[in-house]
DRENDRENTI-584816 format. One record per atom (N, C-alpha, C, O): x, y, z; residue number from 0; residue in one letter. Coordinates in steps of 0.02 Angstrom, whole numbers. Layout:
BEGIN
PT       x       y       z    k  r
PT       X       Y       Z  NUM  A
...
This chain:
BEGIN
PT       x       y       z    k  r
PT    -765   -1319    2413    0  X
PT    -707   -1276    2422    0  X
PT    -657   -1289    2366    0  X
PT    -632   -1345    2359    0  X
PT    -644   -1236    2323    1  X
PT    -585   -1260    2262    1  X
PT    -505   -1228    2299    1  X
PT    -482   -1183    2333    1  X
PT    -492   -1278    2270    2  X
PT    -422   -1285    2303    2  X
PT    -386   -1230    2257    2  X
PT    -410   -1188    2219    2  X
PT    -324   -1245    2273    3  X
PT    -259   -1186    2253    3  X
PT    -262   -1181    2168    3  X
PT    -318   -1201    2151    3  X
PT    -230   -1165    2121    4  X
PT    -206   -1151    2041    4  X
PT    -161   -1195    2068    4  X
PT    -139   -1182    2124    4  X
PT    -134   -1262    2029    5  X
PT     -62   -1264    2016    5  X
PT     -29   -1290    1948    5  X
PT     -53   -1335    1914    5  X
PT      14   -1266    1938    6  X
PT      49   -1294    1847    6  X
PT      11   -1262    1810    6  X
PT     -22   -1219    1840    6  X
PT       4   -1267    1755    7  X
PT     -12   -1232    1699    7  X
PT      30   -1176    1671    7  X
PT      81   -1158    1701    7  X
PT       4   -1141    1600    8  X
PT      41   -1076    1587    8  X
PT      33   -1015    1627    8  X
PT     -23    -995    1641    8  X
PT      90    -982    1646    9  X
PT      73    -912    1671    9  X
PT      48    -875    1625    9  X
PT      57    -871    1564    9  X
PT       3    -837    1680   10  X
PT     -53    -792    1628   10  X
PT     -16    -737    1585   10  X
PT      38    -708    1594   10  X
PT     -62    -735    1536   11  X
PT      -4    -681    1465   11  X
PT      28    -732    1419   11  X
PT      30    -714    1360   11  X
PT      61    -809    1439   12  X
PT     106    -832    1417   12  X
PT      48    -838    1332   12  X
PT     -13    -829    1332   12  X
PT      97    -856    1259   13  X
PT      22    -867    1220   13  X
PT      52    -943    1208   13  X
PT     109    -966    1216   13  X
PT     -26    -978    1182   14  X
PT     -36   -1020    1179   14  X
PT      35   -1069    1112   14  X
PT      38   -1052    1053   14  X
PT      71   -1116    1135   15  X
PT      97   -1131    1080   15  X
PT      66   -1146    1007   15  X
PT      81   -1106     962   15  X
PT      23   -1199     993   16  X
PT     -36   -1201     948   16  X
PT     -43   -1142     917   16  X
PT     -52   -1146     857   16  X
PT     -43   -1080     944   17  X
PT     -92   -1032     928   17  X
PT     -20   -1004     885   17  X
PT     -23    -983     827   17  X
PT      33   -1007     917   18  X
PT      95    -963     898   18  X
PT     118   -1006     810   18  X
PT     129    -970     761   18  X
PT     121   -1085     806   19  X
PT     138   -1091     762   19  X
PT      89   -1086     708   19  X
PT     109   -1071     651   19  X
PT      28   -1098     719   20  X
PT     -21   -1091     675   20  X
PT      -7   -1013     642   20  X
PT     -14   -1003     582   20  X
PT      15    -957     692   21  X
PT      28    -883     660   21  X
PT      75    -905     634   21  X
PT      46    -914     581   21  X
PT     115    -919     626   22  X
PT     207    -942     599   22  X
PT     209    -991     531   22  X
PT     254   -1002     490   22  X
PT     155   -1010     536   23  X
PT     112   -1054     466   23  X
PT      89   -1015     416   23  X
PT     100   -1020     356   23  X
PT      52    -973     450   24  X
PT      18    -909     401   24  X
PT      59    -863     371   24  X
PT      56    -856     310   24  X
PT     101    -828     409   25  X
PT     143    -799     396   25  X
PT     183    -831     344   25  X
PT     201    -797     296   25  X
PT     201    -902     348   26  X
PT     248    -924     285   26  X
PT     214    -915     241   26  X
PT     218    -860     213   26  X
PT     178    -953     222   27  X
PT     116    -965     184   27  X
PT     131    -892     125   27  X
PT     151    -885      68   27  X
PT     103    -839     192   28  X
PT      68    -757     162   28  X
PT     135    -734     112   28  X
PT     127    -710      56   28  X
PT     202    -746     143   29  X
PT     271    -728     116   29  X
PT     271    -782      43   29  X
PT     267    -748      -8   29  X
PT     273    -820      36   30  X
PT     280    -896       5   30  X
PT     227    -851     -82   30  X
PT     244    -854    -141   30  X
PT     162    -816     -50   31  X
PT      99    -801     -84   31  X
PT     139    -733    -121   31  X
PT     110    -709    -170   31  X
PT     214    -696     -97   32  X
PT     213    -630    -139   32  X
PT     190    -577     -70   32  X
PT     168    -519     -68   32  X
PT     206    -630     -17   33  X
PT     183    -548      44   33  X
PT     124    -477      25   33  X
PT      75    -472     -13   33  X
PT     150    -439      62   34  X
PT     116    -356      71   34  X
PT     107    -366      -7   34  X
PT      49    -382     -20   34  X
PT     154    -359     -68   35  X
PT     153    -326    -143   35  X
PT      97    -382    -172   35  X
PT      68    -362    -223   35  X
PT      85    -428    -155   36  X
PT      18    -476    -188   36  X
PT     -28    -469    -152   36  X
PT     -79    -487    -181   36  X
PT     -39    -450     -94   37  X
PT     -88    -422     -52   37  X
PT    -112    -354     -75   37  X
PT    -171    -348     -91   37  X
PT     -74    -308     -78   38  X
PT     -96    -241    -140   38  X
PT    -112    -253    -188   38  X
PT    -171    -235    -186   38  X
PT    -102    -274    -239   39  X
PT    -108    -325    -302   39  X
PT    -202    -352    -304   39  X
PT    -247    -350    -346   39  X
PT    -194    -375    -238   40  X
PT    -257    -443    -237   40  X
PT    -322    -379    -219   40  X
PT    -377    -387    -244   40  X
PT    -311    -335    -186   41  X
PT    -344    -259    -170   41  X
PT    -378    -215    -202   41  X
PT    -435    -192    -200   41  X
PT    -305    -204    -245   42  X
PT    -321    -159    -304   42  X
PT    -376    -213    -377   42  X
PT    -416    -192    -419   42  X
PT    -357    -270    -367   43  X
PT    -395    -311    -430   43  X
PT    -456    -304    -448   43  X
PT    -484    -323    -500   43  X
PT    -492    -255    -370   44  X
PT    -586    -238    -396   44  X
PT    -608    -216    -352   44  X
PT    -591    -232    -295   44  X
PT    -657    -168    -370   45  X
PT    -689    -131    -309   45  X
PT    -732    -176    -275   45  X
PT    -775    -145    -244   45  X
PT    -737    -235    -270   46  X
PT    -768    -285    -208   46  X
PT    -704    -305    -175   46  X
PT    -716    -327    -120   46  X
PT    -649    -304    -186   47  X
PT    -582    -341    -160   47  X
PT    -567    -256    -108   47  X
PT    -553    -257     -48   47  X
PT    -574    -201    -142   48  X
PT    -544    -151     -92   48  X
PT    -593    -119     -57   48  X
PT    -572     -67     -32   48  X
PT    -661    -134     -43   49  X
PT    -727    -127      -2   49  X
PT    -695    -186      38   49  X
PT    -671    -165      91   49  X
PT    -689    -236      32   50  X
PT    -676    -297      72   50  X
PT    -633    -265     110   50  X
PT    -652    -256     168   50  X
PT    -554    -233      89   51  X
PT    -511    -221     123   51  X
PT    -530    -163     189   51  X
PT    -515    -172     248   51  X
PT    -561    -111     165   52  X
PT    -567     -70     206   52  X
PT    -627     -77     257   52  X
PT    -631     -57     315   52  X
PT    -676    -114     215   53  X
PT    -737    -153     286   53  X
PT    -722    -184     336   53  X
PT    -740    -171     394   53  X
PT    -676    -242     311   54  X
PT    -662    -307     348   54  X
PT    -602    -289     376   54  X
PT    -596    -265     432   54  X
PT    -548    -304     328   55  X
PT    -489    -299     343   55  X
PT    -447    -260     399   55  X
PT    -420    -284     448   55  X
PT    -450    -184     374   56  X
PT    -418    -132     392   56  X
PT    -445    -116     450   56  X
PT    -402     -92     488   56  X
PT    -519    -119     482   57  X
PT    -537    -103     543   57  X
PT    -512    -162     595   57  X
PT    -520    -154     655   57  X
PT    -482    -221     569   58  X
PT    -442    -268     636   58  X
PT    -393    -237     674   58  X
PT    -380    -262     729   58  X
PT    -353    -168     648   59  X
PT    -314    -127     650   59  X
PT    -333     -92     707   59  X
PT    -299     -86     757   59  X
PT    -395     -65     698   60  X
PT    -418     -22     761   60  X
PT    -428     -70     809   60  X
PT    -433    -131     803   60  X
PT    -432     -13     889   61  X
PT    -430     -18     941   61  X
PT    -529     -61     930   61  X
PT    -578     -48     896   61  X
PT    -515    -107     976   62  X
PT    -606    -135     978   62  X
PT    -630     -84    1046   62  X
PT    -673     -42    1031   62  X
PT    -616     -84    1086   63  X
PT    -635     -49    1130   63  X
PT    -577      28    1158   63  X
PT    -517      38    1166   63  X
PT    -643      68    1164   64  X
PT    -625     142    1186   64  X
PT    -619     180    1231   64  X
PT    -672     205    1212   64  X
PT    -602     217    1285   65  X
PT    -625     234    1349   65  X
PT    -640     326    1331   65  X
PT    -594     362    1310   65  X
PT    -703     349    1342   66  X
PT    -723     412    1332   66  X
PT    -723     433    1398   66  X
PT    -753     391    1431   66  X
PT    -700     489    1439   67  X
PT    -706     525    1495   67  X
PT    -756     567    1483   67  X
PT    -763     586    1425   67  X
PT    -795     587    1526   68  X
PT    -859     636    1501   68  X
PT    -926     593    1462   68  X
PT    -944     534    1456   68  X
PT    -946     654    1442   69  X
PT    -999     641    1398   69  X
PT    -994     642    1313   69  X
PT    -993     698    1288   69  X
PT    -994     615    1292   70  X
PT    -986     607    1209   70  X
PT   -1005     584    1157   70  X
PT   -1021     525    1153   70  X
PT   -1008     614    1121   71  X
PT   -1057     570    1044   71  X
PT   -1005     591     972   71  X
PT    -981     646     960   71  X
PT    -999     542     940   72  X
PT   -1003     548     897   72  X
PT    -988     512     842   72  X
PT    -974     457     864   72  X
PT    -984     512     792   73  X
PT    -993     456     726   73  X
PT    -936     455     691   73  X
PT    -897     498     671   73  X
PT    -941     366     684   74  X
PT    -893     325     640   74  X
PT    -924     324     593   74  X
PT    -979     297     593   74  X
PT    -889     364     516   75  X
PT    -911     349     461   75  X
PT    -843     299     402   75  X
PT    -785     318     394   75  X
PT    -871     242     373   76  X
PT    -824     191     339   76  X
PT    -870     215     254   76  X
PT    -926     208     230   76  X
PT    -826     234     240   77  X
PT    -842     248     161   77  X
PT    -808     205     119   77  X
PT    -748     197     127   77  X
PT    -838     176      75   78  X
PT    -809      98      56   78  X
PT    -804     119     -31   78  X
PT    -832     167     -55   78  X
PT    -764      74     -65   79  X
PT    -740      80    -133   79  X
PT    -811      78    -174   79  X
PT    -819     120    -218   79  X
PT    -854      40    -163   80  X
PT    -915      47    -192   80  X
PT    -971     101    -179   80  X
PT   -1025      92    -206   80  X
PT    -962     153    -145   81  X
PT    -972     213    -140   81  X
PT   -1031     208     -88   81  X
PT   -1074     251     -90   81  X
PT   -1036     143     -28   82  X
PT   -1089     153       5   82  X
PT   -1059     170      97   82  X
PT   -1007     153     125   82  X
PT   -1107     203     118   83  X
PT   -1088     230     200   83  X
PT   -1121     203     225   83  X
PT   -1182     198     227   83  X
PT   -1049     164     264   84  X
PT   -1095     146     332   84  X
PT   -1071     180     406   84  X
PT   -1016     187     432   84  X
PT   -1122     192     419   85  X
PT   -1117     249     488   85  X
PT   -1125     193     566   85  X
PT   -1165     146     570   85  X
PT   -1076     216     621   86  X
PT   -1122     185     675   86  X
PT   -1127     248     703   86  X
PT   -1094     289     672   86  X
PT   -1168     277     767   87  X
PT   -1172     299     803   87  X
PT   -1155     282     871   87  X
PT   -1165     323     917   87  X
């Protein structure tokens, strides 16, 4: 028989660890020339802006979708090096 929840963080709360480690990065990223050395670091080669739009830019999107009905259809990522990748 497991007993009651008691103490801990309320759920949602985020993890401290997790908060300064973002608060680290963030200096860091500012410290590096922010967003304008991040464009910079992008534009420097078409493997740096394939990177951006493969990797990068899809953390942006939603990971999961909710479709009502029935539906199909295709994600196409066209990358600086001129190759498609499709999912279905």
């Amino acid at each position: 028989m497991k007993g009651k929840k008691t103490g801990g963080r309320v759920a949602g709360t985020p993890n401290k660890i997790t908060a300064t480690v973002k608060e680290s990065i963030e200096f860091v990223a500012q410290g590096l020339g922010g967003a304008e050395a991040y464009l910079e670091w992008a534009q420097s080669s078409p493997e740096r802006t394939d990177t951006f739009w493969s990797v990068i830019y899809p953390k942006l999107l939603p990971k999961n979708m909710t479709v009502e009905g029935e539906a199909r259809f295709r994600v196409i990522f066209e990358t600086a090096l001129g190759a498609n990748k499709a999912q279905e």
